[in-house]
N, CA and C atoms as a LAMMPS dump frame, in Angstrom:
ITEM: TIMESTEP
0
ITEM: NUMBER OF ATOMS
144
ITEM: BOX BOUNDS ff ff ff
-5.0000000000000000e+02 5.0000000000000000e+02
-5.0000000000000000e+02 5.0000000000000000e+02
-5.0000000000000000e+02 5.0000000000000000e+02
ITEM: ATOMS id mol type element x y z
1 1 1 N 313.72 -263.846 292.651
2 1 2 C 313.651 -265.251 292.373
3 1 3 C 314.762 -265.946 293.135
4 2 1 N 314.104 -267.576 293.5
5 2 2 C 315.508 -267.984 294.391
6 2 3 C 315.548 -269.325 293.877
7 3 1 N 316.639 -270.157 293.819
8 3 2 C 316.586 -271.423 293.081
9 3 3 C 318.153 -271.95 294.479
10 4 1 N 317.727 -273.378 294.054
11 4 2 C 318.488 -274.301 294.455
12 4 3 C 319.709 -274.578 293.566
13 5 1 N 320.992 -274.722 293.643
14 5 2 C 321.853 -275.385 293.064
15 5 3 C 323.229 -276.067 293.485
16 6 1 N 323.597 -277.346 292.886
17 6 2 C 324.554 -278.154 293.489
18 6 3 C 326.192 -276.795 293.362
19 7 1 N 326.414 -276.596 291.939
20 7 2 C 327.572 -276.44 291.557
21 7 3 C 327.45 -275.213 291.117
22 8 1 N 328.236 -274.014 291.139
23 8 2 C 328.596 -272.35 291.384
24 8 3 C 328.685 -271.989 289.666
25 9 1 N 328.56 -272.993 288.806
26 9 2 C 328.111 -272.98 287.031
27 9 3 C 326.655 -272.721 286.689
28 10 1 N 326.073 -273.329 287.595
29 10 2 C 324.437 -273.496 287.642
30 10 3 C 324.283 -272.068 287.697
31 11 1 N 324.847 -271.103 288.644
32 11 2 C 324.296 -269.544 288.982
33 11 3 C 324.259 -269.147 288.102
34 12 1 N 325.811 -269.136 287.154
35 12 2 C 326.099 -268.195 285.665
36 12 3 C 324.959 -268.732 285.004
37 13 1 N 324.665 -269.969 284.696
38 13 2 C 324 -270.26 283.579
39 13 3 C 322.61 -269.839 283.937
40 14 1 N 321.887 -269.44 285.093
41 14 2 C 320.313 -269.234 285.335
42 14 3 C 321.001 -267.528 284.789
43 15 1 N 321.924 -267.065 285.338
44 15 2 C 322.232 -265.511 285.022
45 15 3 C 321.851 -265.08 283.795
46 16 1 N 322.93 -266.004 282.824
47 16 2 C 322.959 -265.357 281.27
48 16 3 C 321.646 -266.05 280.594
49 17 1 N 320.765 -266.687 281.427
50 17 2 C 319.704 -267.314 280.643
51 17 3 C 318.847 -266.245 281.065
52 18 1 N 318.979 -265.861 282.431
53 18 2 C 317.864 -264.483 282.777
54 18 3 C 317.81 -263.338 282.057
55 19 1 N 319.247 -262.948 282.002
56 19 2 C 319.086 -261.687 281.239
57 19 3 C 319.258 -261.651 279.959
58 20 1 N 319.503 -262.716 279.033
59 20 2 C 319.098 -263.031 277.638
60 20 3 C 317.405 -262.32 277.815
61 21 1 N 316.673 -263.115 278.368
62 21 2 C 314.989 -262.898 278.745
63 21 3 C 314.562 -261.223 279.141
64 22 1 N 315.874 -260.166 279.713
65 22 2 C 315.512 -259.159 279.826
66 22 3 C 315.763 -259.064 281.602
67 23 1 N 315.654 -259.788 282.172
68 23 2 C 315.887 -259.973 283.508
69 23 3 C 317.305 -260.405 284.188
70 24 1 N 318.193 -258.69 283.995
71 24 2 C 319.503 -259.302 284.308
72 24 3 C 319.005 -258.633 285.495
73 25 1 N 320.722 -259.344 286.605
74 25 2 C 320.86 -259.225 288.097
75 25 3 C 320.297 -258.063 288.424
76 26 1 N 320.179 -257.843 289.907
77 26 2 C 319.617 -256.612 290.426
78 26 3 C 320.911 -255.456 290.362
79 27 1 N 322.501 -256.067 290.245
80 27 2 C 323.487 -255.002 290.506
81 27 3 C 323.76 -255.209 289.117
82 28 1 N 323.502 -255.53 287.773
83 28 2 C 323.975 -255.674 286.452
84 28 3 C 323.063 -253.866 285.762
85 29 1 N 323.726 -253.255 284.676
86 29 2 C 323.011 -252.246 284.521
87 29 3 C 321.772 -252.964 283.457
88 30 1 N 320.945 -252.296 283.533
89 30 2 C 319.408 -252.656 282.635
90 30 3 C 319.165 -251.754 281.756
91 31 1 N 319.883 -252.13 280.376
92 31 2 C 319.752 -251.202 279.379
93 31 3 C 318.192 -250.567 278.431
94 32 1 N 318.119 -250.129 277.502
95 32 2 C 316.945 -250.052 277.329
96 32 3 C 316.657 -251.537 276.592
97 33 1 N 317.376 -252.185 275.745
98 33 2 C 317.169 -253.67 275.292
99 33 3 C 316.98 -254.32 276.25
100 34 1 N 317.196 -254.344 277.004
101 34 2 C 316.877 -255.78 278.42
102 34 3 C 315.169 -255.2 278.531
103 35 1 N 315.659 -254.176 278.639
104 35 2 C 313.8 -253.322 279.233
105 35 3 C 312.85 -253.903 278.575
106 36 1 N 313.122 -253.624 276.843
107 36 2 C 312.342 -254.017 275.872
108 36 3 C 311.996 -255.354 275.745
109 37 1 N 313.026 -255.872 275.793
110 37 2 C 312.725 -257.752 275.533
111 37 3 C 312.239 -258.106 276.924
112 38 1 N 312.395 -257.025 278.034
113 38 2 C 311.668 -257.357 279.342
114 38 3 C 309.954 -257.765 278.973
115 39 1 N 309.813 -256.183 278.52
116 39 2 C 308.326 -256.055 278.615
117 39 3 C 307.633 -257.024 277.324
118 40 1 N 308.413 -257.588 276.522
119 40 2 C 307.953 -258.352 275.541
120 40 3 C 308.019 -259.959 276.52
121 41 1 N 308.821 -260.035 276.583
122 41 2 C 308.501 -261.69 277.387
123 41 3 C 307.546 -261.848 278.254
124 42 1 N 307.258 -260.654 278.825
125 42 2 C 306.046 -260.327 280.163
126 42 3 C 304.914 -260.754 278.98
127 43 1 N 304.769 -259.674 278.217
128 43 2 C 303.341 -259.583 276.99
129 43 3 C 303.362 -260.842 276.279
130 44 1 N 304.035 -261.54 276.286
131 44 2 C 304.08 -263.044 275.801
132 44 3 C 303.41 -263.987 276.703
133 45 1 N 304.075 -264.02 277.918
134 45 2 C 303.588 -264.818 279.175
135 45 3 C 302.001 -264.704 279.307
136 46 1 N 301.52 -263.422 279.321
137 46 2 C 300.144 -262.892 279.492
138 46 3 C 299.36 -263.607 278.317
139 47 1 N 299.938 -263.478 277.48
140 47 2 C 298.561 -263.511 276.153
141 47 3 C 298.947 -265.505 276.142
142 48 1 N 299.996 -265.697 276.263
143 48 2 C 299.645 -267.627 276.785
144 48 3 C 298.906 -268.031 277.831
């Protein structure tokens, strides 16, 4: 994913909003909870 932003706050905040969702950074470790709430936000998206 790639986004636009004015100010270097904007990054953190798309960050900790991503991987709240299960989708942390590509160099952050991906525990099995990120995994889980991964594949649940996916199965959410789908069935909307």
């Amino acid at each position: 994913m790639t986004f636009e932003y004015t100010e270097e706050s904007q990054v953190k905040i798309v960050e900790e909003k991503l991987s709240s969702l299960g989708y942390p950074i590509d160099t952050d470790p991906n525990s099995i909870l990120k995994k889980a709430r991964s594949y649940v936000s996916c199965a959410v998206g789908i069935i909307s």
